[in-house]
C-alpha positions in Angstrom: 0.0 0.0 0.0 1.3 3.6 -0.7 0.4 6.7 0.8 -0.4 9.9 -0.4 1.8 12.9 0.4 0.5 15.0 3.3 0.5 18.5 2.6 -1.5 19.7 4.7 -2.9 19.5 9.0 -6.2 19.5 7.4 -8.8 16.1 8.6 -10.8 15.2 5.6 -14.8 13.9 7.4 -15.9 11.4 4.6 -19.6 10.5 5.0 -22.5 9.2 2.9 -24.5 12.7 2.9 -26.2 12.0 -0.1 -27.4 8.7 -0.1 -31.0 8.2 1.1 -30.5 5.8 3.6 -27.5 6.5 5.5 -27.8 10.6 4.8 -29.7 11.1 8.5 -27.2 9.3 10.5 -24.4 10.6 8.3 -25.6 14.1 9.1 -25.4 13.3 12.7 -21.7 12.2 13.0 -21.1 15.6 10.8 -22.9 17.4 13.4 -21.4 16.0 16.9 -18.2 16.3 14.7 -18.1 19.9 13.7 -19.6 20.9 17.2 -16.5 19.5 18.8 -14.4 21.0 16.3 -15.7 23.8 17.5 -15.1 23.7 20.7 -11.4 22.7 20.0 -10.8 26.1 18.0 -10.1 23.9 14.8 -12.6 24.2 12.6 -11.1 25.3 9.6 -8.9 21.9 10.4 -12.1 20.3 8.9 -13.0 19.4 5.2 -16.3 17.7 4.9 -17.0 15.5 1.7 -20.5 14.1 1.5 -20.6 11.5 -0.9 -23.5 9.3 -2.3 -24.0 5.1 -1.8 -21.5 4.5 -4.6 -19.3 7.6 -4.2 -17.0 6.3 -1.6 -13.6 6.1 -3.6 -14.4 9.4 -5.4 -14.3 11.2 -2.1 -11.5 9.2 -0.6 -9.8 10.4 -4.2 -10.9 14.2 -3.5 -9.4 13.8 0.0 -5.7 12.2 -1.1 -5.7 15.3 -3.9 -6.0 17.4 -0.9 -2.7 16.3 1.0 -4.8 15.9 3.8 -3.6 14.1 7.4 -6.5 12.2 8.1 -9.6 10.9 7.0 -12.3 10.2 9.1 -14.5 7.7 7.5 -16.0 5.7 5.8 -19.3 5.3 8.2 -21.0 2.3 6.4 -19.1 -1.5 6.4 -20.3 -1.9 2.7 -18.2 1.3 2.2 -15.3 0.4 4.3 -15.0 -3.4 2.5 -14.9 -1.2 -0.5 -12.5 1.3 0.4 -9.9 -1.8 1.6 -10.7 -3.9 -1.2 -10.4 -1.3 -4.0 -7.9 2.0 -2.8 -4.3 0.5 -2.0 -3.3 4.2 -1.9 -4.9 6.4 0.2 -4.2 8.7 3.3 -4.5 7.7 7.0 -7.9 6.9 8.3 -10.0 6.4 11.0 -13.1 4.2 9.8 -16.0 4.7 11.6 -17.1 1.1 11.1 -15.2 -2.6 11.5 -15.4 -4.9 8.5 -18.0 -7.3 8.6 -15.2 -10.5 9.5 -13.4 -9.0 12.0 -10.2 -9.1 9.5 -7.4 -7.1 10.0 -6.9 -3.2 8.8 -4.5 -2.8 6.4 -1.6 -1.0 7.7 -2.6 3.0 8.3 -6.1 2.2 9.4 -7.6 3.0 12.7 -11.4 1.8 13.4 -13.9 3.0 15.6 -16.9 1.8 15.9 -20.8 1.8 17.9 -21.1 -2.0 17.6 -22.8 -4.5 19.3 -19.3 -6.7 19.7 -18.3 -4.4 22.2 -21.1 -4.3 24.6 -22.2 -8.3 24.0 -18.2 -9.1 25.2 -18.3 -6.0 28.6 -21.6 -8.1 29.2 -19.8 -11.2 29.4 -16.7 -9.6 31.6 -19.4 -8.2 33.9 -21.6 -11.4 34.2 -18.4 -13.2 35.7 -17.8 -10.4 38.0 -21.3 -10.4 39.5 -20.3 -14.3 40.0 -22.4 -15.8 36.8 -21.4 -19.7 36.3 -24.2 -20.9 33.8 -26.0 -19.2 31.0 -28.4 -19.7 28.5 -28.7 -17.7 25.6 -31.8 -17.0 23.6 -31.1 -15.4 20.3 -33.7 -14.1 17.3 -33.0 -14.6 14.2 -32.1 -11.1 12.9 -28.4 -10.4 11.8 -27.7 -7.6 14.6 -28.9 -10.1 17.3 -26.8 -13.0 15.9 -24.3 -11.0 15.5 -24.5 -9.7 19.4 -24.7 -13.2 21.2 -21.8 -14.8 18.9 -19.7 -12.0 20.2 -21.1 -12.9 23.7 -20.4 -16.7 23.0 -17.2 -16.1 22.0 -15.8 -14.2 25.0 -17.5 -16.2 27.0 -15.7 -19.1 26.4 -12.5 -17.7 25.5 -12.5 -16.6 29.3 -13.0 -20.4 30.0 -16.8 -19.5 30.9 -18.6 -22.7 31.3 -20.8 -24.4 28.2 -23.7 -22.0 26.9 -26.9 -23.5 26.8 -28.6 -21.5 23.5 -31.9 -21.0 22.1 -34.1 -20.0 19.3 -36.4 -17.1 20.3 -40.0 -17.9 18.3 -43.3 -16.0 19.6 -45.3 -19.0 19.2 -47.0 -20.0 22.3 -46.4 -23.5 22.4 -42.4 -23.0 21.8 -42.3 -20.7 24.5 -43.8 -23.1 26.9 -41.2 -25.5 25.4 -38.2 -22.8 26.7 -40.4 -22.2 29.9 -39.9 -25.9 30.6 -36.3 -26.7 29.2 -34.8 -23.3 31.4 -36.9 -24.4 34.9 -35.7 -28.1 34.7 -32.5 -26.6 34.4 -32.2 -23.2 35.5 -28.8 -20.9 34.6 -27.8 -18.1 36.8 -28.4 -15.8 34.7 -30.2 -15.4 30.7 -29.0 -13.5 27.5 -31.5 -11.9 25.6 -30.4 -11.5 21.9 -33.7 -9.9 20.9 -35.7 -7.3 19.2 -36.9 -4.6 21.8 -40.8 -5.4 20.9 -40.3 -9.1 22.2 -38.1 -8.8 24.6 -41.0 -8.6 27.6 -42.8 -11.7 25.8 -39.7 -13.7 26.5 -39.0 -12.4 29.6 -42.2 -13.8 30.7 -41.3 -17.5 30.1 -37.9 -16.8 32.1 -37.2 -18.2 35.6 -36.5 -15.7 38.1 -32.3 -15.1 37.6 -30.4 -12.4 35.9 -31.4 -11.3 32.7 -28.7 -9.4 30.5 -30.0 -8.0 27.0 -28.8 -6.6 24.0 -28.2 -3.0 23.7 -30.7 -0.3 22.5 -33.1 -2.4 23.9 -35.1 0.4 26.1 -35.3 2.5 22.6 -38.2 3.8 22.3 -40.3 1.7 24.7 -43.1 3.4 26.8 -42.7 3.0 30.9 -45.4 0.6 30.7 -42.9 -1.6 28.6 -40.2 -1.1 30.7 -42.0 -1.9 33.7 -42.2 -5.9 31.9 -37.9 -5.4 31.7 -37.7 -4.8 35.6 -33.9 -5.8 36.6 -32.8 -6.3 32.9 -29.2 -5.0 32.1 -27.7 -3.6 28.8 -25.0 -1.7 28.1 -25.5 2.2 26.9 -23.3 5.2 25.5 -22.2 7.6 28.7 -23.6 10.2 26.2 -27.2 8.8 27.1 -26.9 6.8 29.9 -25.4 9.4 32.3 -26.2 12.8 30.2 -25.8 15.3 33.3 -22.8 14.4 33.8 -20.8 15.0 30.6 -23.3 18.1 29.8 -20.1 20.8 30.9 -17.7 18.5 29.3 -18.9 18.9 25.7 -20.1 21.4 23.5 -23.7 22.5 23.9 -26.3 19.7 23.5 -28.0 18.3 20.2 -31.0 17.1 20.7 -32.2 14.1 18.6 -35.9 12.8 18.8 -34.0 9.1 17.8 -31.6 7.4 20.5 -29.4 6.0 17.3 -29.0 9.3 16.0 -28.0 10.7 19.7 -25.8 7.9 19.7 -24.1 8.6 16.3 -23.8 12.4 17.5 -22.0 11.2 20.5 -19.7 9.0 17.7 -19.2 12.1 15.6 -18.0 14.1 19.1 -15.3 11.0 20.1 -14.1 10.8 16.3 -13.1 14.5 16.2 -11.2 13.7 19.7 -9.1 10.8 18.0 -8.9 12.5 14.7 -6.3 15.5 16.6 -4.5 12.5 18.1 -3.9 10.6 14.6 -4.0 13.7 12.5 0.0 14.1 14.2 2.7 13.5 11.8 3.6 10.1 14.5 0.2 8.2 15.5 -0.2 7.1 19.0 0.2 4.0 19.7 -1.9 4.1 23.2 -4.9 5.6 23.6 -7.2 5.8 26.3 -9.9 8.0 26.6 -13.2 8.4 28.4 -15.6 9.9 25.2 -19.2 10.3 24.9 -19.6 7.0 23.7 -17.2 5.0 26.2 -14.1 4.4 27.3 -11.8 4.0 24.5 -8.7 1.7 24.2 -6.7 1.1 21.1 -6.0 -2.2 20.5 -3.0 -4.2 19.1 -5.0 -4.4 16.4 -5.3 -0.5 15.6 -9.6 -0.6 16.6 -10.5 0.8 19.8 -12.0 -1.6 22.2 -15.6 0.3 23.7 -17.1 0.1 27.4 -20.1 1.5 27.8 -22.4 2.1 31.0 -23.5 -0.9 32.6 -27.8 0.1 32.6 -30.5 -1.7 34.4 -34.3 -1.5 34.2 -35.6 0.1 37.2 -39.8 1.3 38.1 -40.0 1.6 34.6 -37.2 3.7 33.4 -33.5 2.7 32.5 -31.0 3.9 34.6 -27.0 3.1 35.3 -27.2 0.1 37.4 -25.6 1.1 41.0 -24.2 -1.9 41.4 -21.2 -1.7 38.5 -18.4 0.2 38.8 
């Protein structure tokens, strides 16, 4: 791989603007992103170039012509895969995604990303703290959810965690009574919910009475009455939402977003312009540790930064950090 010549301190921000379906959240990384380059005194640091769902390696192209230190981007894995597989020469970046494998960067890559890896593997870490031994997972069949308990699974066990015991989540009434049965004739200490927000009090119904961890996102957009069916269920949230008093002097004034995932993508936009100064530097870092809007931040061996989020538990109705995690 070769790199263009840097001629310049500038930080490219490469996001899908234009494209129909990713423009809203792309528009909400550019805004935590500019608000923080604000608040740093570097905005005319910044060169945004919005791009369109098949415009990626244009704008990576525009960015490279420009000499510039860094690019933040690409947002979308579809873009990223593309941007490996198909520009061997282009300037540093810091993704805003992982590729869909888990395969290594190439060389001059950085990652950070909101997913569910991260939070399904603090999960497991926490579960052994609080002194879980046995598990059962129940898992839907939706990619996100998969996606979330394998991650679980596989820190789980790589930790030496005893044998999961997994099943398939199906709303029909007789299979339900069939988990009902299987989980009270032999009960875990504790259940993993890897399931869509709308069914998640349905299964928690056919639970025994032990610790339920979920996936994250999983209070979005419920009503109290919801969350009242979730009481003592854990997930793992964004400091940016879970404990918003608290980093309200830190940051720059407020945005705020009728959708969680959009709050959540600001709070992205606000920690990328953090790293982007760090990796913008004629030497990268090699550590990094940093306590952003969306977590605290460790850069791996493997050049991505490893997330913890809040631990959050279902309380009266409402979500709230759980008192009992550190």
């Amino acid at each position: 791989m070769t790199t263009p010549q840097v001629t310049s301190d500038a930080i490219a921000l490469l996001l899908p603007l234009e494209s129909p379906s990713y423009g809203p959240a792309a528009a909400a990384v550019k805004a935590g992103f500019l608000a923080a380059a604000d608040r740093a005194g570097i905005t005319s640091r910044i060169r945004v170039i919005g791009h369109g769902d098949d415009g990626v390696l244009p704008g990576l192209a525009v960015a490279a012509d420009a000499g510039v230190a860094l690019v933040v981007g690409p947002l979308t894995r579809d873009d990223l895969k593309t941007v490996i597989a198909m520009a061997p020469s282009r300037p540093r970046m810091l993704a805003l995604n992982q590729t869909d494998d888990g395969s290594p960067l190439p060389d001059n890559a950085y990652a950070l990303a909101l997913a569910v890896d991260n939070d399904a593997a603090q999960i497991a870490r926490a579960a052994r703290t609080d002194g879980v031994r046995s598990f059962a997972v129940v898992v839907s069949g939706g990619a996100l959810q998969r996606r979330f308990a394998a991650a679980f699974t596989a820190e789980w066990q790589n930790a030496g965690g005893a044998p999961l015991s997994q099943y398939r989540f199906d709303p029909n009434p007789e299979l339900l009574g069939q988990l009902r049965r299987e989980l009270a004739a032999h009960p875990p200490d504790a259940v993993l919910l890897a399931i869509d927000g709308e069914d998640v009090a349905l299964a928690k119904s056919f639970l025994p009475q032990v610790r339920v961890y979920a996936v994250s996102q999983i209070a979005d957009d419920l009503s109290p009455p919801m969350l009242r069916d979730l009481e003592g269920v854990r997930y793992i949230e964004i400091p940016w939402l879970a404990e918003p008093e608290t980093l309200a002097s830190a940051g720059p004034t407020r945005t705020r977003y009728d959708s969680p995932l959009l709050e959540r993508l600001y709070a992205l936009g606000l920690d990328a312009l953090a790293l982007a100064q760090m990796f913008a530097e004629p030497v990268p870092p090699d550590r990094v540790e940093l306590d952003g809007a969306t977590g605290h931040l460790s850069l791996t061996p493997a050049r991505t930064f490893a997330r913890q989020g809040r631990m959050m538990v279902i309380h009266d109705g409402r979500a709230m950090p759980d008192p009992a995690s550190p």
